[in-house]
Each structure stands twice: as structure tokens, then as C-alpha cells.
C-alpha positions as CSV (number, residue, x, y, z in Angstrom):
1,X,0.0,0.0,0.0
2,X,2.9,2.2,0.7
3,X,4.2,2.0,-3.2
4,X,0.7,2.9,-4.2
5,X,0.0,5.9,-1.6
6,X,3.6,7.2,-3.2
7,X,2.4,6.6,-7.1
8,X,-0.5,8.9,-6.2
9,X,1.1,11.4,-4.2
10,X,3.8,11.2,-7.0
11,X,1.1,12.0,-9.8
12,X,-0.7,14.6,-7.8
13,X,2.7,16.7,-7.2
14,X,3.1,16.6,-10.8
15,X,-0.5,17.0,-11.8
16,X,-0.2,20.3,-9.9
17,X,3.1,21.2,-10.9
18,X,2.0,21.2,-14.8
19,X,-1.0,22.9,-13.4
20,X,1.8,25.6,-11.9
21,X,3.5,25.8,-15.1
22,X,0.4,26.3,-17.0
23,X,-0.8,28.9,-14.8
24,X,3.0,30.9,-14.9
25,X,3.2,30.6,-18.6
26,X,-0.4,32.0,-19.3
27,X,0.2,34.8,-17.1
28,X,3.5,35.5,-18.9
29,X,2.0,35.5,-22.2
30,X,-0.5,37.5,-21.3
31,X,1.8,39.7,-19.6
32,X,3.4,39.9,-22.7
33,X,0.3,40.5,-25.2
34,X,-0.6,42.9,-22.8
35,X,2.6,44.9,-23.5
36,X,2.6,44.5,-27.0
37,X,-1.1,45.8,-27.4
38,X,0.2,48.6,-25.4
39,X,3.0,49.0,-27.9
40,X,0.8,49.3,-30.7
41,X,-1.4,51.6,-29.2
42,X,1.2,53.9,-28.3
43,X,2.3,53.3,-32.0
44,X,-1.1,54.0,-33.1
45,X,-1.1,57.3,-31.2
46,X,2.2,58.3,-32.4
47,X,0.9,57.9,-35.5
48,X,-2.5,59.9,-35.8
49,X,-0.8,62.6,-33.8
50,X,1.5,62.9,-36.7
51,X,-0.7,63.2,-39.1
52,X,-3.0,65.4,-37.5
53,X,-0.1,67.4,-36.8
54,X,0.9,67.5,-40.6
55,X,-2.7,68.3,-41.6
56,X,-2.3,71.0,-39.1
57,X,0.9,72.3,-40.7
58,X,-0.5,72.2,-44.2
59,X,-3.4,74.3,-43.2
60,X,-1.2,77.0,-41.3
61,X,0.9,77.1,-44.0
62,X,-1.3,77.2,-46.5
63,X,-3.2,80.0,-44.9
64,X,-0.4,81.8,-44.0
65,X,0.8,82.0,-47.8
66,X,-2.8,82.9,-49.1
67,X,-2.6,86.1,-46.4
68,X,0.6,86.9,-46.9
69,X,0.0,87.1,-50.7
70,X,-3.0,89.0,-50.4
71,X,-1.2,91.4,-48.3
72,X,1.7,92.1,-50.8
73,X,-0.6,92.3,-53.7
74,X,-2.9,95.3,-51.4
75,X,1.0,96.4,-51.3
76,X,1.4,96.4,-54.6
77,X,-1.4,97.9,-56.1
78,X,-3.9,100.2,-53.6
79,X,-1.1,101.1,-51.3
80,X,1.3,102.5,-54.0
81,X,-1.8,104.3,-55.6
82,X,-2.5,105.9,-52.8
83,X,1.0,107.7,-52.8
84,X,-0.5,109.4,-56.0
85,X,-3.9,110.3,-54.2
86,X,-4.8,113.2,-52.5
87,X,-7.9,112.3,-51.5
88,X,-8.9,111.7,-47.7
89,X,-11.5,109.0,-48.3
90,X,-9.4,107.3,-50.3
91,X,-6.4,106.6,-47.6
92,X,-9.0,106.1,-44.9
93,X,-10.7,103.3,-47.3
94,X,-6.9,102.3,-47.9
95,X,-5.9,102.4,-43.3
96,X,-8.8,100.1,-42.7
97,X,-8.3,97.6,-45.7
98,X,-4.3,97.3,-44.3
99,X,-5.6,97.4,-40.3
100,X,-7.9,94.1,-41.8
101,X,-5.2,92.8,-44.2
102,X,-2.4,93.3,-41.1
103,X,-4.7,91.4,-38.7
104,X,-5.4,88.7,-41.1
105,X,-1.7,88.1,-42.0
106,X,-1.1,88.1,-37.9
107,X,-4.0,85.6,-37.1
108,X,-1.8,83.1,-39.8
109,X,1.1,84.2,-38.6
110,X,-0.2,82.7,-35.0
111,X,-1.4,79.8,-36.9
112,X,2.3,78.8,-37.8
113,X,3.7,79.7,-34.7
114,X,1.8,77.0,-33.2
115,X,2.1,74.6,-35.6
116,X,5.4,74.8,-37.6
117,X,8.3,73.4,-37.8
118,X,11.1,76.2,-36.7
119,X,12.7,77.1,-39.7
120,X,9.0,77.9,-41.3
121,X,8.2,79.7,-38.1
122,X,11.6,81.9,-38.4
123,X,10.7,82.3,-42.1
124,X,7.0,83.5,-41.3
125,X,7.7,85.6,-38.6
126,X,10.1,87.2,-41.1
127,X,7.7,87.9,-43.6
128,X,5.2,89.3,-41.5
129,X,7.4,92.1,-39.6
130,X,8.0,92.7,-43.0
131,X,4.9,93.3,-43.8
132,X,3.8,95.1,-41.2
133,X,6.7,97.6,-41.3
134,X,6.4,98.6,-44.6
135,X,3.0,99.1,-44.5
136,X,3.1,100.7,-41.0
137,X,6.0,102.9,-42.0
138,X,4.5,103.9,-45.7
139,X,1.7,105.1,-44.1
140,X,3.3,106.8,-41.4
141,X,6.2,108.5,-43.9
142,X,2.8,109.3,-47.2
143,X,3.1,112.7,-48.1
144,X,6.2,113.7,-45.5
145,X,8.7,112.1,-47.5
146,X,9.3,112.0,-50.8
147,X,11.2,108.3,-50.9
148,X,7.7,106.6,-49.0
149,X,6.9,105.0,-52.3
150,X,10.3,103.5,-52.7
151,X,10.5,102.7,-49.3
152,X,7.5,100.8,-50.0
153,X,8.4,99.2,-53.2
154,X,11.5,97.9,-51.3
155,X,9.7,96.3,-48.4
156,X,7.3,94.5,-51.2
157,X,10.2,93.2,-52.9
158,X,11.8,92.0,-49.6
159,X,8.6,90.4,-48.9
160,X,8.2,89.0,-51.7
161,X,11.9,87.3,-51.3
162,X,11.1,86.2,-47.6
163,X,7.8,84.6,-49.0
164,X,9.4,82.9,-51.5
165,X,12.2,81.6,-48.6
166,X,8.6,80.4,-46.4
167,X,7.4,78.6,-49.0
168,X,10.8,76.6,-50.1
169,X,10.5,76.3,-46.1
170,X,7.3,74.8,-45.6
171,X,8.0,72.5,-48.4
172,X,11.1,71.4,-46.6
173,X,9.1,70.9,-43.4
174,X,6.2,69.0,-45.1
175,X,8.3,66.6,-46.8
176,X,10.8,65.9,-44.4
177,X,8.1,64.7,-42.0
């Protein structure tokens, strides 16, 4: 009876030890799908982050250069005319079209500050104290000094350069991502 008492007690003890094992090497494969799920959420994240972030940069950029253009074209045409103008309803009409055309090209501005990458953000900020200089300053300077219209035609040509520089930027930025 004793060599049967010790079979039993022999295939219990390893009943429960395969039992043991089964139990340790379930929990360590879950452990480890666990961890890997985890891995490709974070992975997941990563990656709609960085595509939201792109879409975000494309639209700052994009709207940035559409404000910035529209600004150097008011520049170029109703500002310069208005060094020929005498009229006083005229360069009001002209000081609230640049107040809104300044305040657009800021809100952008803003846009790609928060968004861009930092050589597009250098670029921008660049274009738009530009901008708002040589706007600012023509107005200022119309009719008390002669060179206001060259003045003017010099900060639309830099602008016009430093746009030029955002965009080769933002193209830089968008495809290096």
C-alpha cells in the first residue's frame, strides 16, 4: 500500500506542478500580449498625432501664404496708388483695408507659430514684420517724405523674397516629416 499511496502522491505533485507551469506561462503570455497591445497603441497614437499634426501644418501654412500674398498684392497695387492720391476717403478706405489685411496676416502668422516646424516659423515671422513695417512705415512716412513709395516698393520686394524663402521652407518641413 505504501508504493501505491507514493504513485499517487507522486502524480498529484506533478499533476499540480503542470498545473503551476500552465498557470506561470499563461500569465507571462499575457503579460506579454498585454505589452505589445500597449506597444501598438502607443504606436497607433504616435501615428495619428502625426498626421494630425501635418494636416495641421499644411493648413497653417497654406493659410499663412494665401494672407501673406494677399497682403503684398494690397501692397502692390492700392497702397502704391495711394502715394498718387490726394484724397482723404481714399487713404482712410486704404488704413482700414491694411488694419484688416495686417490682422489677417497676424492671425496666420499665429497659426504657424503654433504649428510649424522652426525654420518655417523663423521664415514667417520674417515675412510678417516685413509686412507690417512697410506698410506701417508707408503710411506713417505718405506725403512727408518723398522716398515713402520707394521705401514701399523695397519692403514688397523683400517680402516677396522672404515669401518665396517660407514657402521653399514649408515644403522642406512637409516633406521631411
Amino acid at each position: 500500500m505504501q508504493a501505491g499511496i507514493a504513485t499517487q502522491l507522486i502524480t498529484v505533485g506533478a499533476t499540480l506542478a503542470g498545473v503551476v507551469l500552465t498557470l506561470i506561462a499563461n500569465a507571462y503570455l499575457e503579460g506579454r500580449r498585454a505589452r505589445e497591445a500597449r506597444e501598438l497603441e502607443s504606436v497607433r497614437l504616435a501615428s495619428e498625432h502625426a498626421k494630425w499634426l501635418r494636416d495641421e501644418r499644411l493648413k497653417a501654412y497654406a493659410g499663412f501664404s494665401l494672407a501673406g500674398e494677399e497682403v503684398l498684392q494690397f501692397l502692390r497695387s492700392e497702397m502704391l496708388a495711394l502715394a498718387g492720391s490726394s484724397s482723404a476717403s481714399t487713404r482712410k478706405a486704404t488704413e482700414a483695408r491694411w488694419s484688416e489685411l495686417r490682422t489677417a496676416l497676424r492671425k496666420a502668422y499665429n497659426q504657424v507659430a503654433l504649428f510649424g516646424a522652426e525654420e518655417v516659423r523663423g521664415v514667417a515671422l520674417q515675412v510678417w514684420r516685413i509686412a507690417r513695417n512697410g506698410g506701417n512705415d508707408f503710411l506713417r512716412d505718405l506725403g512727408s517724405t518723398p522716398e515713402a513709395a520707394a521705401e514701399l516698393r523695397d519692403a514688397v520686394s523683400r517680402q516677396g523674397n522672404a515669401g518665396d524663402r517660407f514657402l521653399d521652407a514649408c515644403r522642406a518641413s512637409l516633406q521631411g516629416e
